[in-house]
C-alpha positions in Angstrom: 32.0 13.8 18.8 29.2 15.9 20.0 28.8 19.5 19.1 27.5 22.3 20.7 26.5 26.0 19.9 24.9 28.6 21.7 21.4 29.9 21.1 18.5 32.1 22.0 15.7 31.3 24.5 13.5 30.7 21.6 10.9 33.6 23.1 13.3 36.4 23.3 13.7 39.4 20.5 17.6 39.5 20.1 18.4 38.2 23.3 16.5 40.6 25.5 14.7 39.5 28.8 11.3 37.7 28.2 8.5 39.4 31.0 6.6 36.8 32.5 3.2 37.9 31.9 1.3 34.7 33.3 -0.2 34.6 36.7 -1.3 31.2 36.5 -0.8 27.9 34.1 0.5 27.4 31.4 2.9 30.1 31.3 4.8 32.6 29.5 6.6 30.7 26.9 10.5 31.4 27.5 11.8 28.5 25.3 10.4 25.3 23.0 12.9 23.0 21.5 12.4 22.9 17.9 12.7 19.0 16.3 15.6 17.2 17.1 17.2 14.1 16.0 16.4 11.4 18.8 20.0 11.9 20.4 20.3 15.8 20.2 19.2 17.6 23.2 18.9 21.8 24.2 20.8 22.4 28.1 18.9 25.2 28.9 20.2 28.2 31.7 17.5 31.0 32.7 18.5 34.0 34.7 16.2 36.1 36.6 15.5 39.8 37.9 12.3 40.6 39.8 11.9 44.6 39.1 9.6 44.8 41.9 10.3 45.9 45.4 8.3 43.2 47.4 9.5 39.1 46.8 7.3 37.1 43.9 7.0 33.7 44.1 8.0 32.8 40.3 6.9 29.0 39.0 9.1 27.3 35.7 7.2 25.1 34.0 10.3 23.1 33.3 9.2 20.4 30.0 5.3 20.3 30.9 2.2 22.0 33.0 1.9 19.0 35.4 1.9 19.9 39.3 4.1 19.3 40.9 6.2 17.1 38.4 7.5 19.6 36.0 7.0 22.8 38.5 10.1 24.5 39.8 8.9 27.1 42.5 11.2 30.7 43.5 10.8 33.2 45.9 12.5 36.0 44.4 13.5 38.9 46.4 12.5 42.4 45.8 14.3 45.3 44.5 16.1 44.3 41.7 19.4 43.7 42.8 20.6 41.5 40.4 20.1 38.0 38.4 19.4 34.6 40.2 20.1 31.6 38.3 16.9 29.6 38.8 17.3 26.8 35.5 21.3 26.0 35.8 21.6 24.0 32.4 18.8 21.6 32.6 18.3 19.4 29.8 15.2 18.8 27.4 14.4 17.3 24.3 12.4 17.7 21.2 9.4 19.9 21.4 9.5 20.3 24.7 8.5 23.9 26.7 9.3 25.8 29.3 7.1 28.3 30.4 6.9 30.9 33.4 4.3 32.3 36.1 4.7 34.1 38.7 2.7 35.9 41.8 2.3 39.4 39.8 2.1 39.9 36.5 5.4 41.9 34.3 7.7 42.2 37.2 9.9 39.0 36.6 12.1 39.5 33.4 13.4 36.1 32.6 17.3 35.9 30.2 19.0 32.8 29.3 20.3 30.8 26.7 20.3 26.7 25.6 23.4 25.0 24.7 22.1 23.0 21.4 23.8 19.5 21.9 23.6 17.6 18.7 25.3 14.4 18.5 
């Protein structure tokens, strides 16, 4: 039977929200899945908050950099009124990334967790 426990994005301090920094590609490392046995897999969920008061198109770089095969685009409304599931337990395997870039830089504050599945 498989097991699962919770962990960290790998990018955050203690679990706080990662600031997407990047304007462009690659971005703003929010997770990489560390080695894993060929079976084992991370189900990752990222929440979202855009701090500013106009929308922000945000881009996941869900696995790889590749347009538009690994690109999952948001518009995110202004004004801060809440989090938006954008990454709603995906899953990835070993050494794989997931970055973020959005419209403006350190307005979009990423939070999330993976569900480390090993079999």
């Amino acid at each position: 039977m498989a097991q699962m426990t919770k962990q960290l994005l790998s990018a955050s301090t203690s679990g706080r929200g990662i600031k997407v920094a990047a304007t462009a590609t690659p971005g703003t490392v929010l997770h990489t899945v560390p080695k894993l046995a060929a079976a084992d897999l991370d189900e990752v969920w990222i929440y979202v908050v855009n701090s500013s008061t106009v929308d922000s198109k945000l881009i996941i770089e869900f696995g790889g950099t590749t347009d538009p095969d690994n690109q999952i685009e948001f518009t995110l409304p202004g004004g801060a009124d809440g989090l938006y599931l954008v990454i709603p337990g995906l899953l990835l395997d070993t050494l794989a990334v997931v970055r973020a870039f959005a419209a403006a830089a350190d307005v979009i504050i990423c939070f999330g967790y993976v569900h480390r599945i090993i079999a």
